[in-house]
VEXDREN-2710 file (C-alpha; in Angstrom, 1 decimal):
% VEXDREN-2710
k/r/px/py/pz
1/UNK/83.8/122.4/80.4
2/UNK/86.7/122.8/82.5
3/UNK/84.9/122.9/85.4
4/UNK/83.0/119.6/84.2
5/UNK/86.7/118.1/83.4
6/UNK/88.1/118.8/87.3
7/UNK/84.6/117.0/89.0
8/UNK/85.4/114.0/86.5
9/UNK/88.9/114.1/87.5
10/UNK/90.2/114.4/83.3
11/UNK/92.6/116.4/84.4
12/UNK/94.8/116.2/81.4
13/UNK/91.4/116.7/79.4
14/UNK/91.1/120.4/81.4
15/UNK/94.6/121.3/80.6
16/UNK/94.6/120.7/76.5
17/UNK/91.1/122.6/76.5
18/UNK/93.3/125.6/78.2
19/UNK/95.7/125.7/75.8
20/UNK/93.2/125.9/73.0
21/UNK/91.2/128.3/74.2
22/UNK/94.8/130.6/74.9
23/UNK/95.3/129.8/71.7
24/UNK/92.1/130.6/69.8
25/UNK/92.4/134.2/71.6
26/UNK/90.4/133.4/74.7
27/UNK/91.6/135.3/77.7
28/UNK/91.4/133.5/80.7
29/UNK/90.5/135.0/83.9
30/UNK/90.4/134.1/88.0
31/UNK/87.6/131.6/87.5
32/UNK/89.6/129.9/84.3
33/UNK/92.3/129.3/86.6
34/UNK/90.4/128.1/89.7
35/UNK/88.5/125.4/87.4
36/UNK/92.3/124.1/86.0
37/UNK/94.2/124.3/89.1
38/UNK/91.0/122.3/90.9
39/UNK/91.6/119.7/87.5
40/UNK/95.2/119.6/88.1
41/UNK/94.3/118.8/91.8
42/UNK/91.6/116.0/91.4
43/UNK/94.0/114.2/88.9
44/UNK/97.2/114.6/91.0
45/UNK/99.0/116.6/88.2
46/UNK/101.1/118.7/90.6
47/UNK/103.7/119.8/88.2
48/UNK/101.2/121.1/86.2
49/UNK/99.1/122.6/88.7
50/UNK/102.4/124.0/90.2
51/UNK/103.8/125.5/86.7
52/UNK/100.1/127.4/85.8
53/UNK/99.8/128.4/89.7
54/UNK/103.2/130.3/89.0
55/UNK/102.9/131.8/85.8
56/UNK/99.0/133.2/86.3
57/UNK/100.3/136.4/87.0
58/UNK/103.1/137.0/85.1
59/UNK/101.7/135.2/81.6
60/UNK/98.1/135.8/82.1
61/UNK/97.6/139.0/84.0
62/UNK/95.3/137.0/86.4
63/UNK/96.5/138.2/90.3
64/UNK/96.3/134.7/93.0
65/UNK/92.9/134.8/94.6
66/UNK/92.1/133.3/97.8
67/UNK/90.5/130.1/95.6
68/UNK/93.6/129.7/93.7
69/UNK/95.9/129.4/96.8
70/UNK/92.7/126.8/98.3
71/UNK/93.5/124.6/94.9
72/UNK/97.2/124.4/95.5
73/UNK/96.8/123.2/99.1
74/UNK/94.5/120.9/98.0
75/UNK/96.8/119.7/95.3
76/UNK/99.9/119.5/97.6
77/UNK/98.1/117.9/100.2
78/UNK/96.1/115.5/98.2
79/UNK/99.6/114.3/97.3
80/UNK/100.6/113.8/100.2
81/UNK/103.1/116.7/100.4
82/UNK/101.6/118.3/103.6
83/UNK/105.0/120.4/104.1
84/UNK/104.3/122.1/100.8
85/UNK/100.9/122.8/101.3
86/UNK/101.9/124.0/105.0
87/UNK/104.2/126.6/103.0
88/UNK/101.9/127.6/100.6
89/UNK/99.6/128.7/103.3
90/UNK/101.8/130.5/105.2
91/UNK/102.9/132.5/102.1
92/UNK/99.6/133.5/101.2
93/UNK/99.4/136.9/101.3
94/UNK/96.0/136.9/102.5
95/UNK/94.4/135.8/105.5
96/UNK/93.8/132.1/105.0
97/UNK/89.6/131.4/105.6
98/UNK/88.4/128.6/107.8
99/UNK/88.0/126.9/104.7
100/UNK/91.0/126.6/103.9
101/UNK/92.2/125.2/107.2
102/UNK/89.7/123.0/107.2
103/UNK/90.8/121.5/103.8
104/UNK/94.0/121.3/105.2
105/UNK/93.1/119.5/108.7
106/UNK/90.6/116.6/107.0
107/UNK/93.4/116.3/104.3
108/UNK/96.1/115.5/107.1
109/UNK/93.4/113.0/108.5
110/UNK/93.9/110.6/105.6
111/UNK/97.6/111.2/105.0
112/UNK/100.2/109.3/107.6
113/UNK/103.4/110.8/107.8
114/UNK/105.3/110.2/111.5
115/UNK/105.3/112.5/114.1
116/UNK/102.8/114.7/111.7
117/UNK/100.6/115.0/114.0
118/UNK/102.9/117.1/116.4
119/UNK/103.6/119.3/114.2
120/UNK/100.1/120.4/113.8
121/UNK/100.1/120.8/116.9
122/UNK/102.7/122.9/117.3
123/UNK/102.7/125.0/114.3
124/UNK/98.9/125.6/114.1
125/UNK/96.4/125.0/116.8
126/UNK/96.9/128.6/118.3
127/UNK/96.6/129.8/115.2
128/UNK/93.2/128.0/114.2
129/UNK/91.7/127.7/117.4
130/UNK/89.1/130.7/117.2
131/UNK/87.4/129.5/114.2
132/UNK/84.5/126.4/115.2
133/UNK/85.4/124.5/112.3
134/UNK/88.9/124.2/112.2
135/UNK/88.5/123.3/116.4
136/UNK/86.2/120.3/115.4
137/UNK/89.1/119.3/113.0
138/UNK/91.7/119.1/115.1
139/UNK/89.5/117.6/117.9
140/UNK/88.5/114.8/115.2
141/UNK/92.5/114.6/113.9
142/UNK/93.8/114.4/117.5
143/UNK/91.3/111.8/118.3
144/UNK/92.4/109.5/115.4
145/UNK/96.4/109.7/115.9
146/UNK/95.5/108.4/119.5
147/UNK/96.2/111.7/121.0
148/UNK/93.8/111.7/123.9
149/UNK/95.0/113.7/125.8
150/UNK/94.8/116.7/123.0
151/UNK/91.5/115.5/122.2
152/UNK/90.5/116.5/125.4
153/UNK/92.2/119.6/125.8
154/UNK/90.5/120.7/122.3
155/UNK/87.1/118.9/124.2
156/UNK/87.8/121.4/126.8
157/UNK/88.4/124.6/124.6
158/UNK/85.1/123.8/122.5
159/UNK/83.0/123.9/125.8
160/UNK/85.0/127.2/126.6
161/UNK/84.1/129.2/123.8
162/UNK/80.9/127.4/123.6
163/UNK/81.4/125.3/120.8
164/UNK/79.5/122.7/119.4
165/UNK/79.5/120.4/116.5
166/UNK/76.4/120.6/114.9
167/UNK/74.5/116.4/115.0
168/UNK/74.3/115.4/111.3
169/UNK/71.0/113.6/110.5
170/UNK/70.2/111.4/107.6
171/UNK/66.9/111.1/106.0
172/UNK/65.0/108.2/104.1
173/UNK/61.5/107.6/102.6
174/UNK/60.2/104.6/103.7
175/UNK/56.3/103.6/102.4
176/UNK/55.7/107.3/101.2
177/UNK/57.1/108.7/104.6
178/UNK/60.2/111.0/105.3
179/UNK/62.2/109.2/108.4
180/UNK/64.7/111.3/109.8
181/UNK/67.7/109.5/111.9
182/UNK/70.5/111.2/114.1
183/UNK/73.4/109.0/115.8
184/UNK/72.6/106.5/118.3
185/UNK/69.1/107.6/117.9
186/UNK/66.2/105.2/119.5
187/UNK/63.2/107.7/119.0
188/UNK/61.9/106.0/115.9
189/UNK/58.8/103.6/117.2
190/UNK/60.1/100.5/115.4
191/UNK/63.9/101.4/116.8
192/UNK/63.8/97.8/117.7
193/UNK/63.7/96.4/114.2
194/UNK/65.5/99.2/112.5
195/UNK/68.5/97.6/114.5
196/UNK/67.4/94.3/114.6
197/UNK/67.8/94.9/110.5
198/UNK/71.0/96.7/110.9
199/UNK/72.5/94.2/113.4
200/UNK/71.3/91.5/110.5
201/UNK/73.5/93.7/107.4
202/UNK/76.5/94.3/109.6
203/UNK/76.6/90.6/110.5
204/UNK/76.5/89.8/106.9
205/UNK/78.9/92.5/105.7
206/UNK/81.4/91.0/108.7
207/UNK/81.4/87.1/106.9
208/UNK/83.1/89.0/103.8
209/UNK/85.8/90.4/105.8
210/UNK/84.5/94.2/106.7
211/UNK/86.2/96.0/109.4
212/UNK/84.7/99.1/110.8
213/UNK/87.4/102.1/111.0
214/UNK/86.9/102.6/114.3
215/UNK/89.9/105.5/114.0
216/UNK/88.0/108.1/113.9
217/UNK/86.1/107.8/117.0
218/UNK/86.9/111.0/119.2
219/UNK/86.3/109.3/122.3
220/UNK/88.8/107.0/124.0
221/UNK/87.2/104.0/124.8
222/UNK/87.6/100.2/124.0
223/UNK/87.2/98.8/120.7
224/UNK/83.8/97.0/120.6
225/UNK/82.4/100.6/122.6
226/UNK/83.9/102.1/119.3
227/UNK/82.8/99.8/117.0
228/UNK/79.2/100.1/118.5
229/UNK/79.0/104.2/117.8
230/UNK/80.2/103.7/114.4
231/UNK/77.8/101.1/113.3
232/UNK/75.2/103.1/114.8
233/UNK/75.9/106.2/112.8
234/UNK/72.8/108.2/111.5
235/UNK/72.9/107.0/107.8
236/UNK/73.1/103.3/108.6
237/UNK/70.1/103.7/110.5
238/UNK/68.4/105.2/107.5
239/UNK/70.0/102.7/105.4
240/UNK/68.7/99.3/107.6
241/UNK/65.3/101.5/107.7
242/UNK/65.2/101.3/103.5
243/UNK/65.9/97.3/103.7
244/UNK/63.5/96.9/106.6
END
């Protein structure tokens, strides 16, 4: 139930189910706590997710785990308090897992707060650099403050160590067939229509105002290059494929 609460985001929901259960006699143990600290998070309750992070130990008996710690960076970050969530993980008195940095880095993507962006730099490229996941992040949150220039370094680094980011695909079942798409792809025999149709929805989409968030490109080129390799992104292929 709790866990069912923090997907739905009924964060509130999670936390008076807690206190009945601690009151009915239920003990609760590491996986009690990961469930209300991930409702907490999901429903932006960071008092609340702050004031059961702090007394699990103490209260409950229950020692921070590695999950509890990713919660509470998700829950500061989600809220924008990036500073917090920056302390949290340098506190932690575990090693923090690419997972968490990688939480951490695609949280920062969304979040604008000035000069931010040098401070990542700063305080934790060297730190995260080893790990393939959190490199891809940084190349993808360098790229979309406008740092070129650190986009290419991190570019660089990835061809190095021999990184790469693996192509996401997208499938779709079109007239009982599986059709499988990556970006920019033109392998498909009807290529030609499958954009022809996607050329057609974008057109459409662009009448009611749509703008393509071209942001997030990691490549430094002009704006209707950009716009181009967005709108040609694996799942809208498969998508103009289902309409065609």
């Amino acid at each position: 139930m709790l866990a069912g609460y923090a997907v739905h985001d009924h964060g509130k929901d999670a936390i008076k189910l807690f206190e009945v259960m601690v009151r009915n006699g239920v003990e609760p143990d590491h996986v009690t706590f990961t469930h209300l600290l991930s409702a907490c998070s999901h429903s932006g309750l960071v008092n609340e997710g702050k004031h059961y992070f702090k007394i699990m130990p103490d209260v409950y008996g229950v020692e921070h785990k590695l999950d509890h710690y990713s919660c509470m960076v998700d829950l500061l970050g989600r809220s924008g308090l990036l500073d917090d969530a920056s302390d949290m993980i340098r506190c932690m008195p575990m090693e923090p897992s690419s997972g968490v940095w990688v939480l951490y880095l695609v949280l920062a993507e969304y979040i604008v707060i000035p000069n931010w962006q040098r401070k990542l730099q700063r305080d934790y490229f060297l730190q995260i650099r080893q790990m393939q996941e959190t490199t891809s992040c940084c190349q993808i949150f360098f790229s979309a403050a406008g740092l070129w220039r650190d986009a290419a370094k991190v570019r660089a680094l990835m061809k190095e160590r021999g990184l790469n980011r693996t192509p996401g695909c997208s499938f779709v079942e079109h007239e009982n067939k599986i059709h499988r798409f990556l970006a920019g792809d033109r392998s498909h025999p009807e290529a030609d229509m499958i954009y022809k149709k996607l050329e057609e929805i974008i057109g459409k989409i662009r009448k009611t105002g749509f703008l393509s968030k071209t942001e997030f490109v990691l490549h430094d080129v002009d704006e209707e290059l950009k716009e181009n390799m967005i709108n040609e992104q694996s799942e809208k292929l498969a998508m103009a494929m289902g309409f065609w």
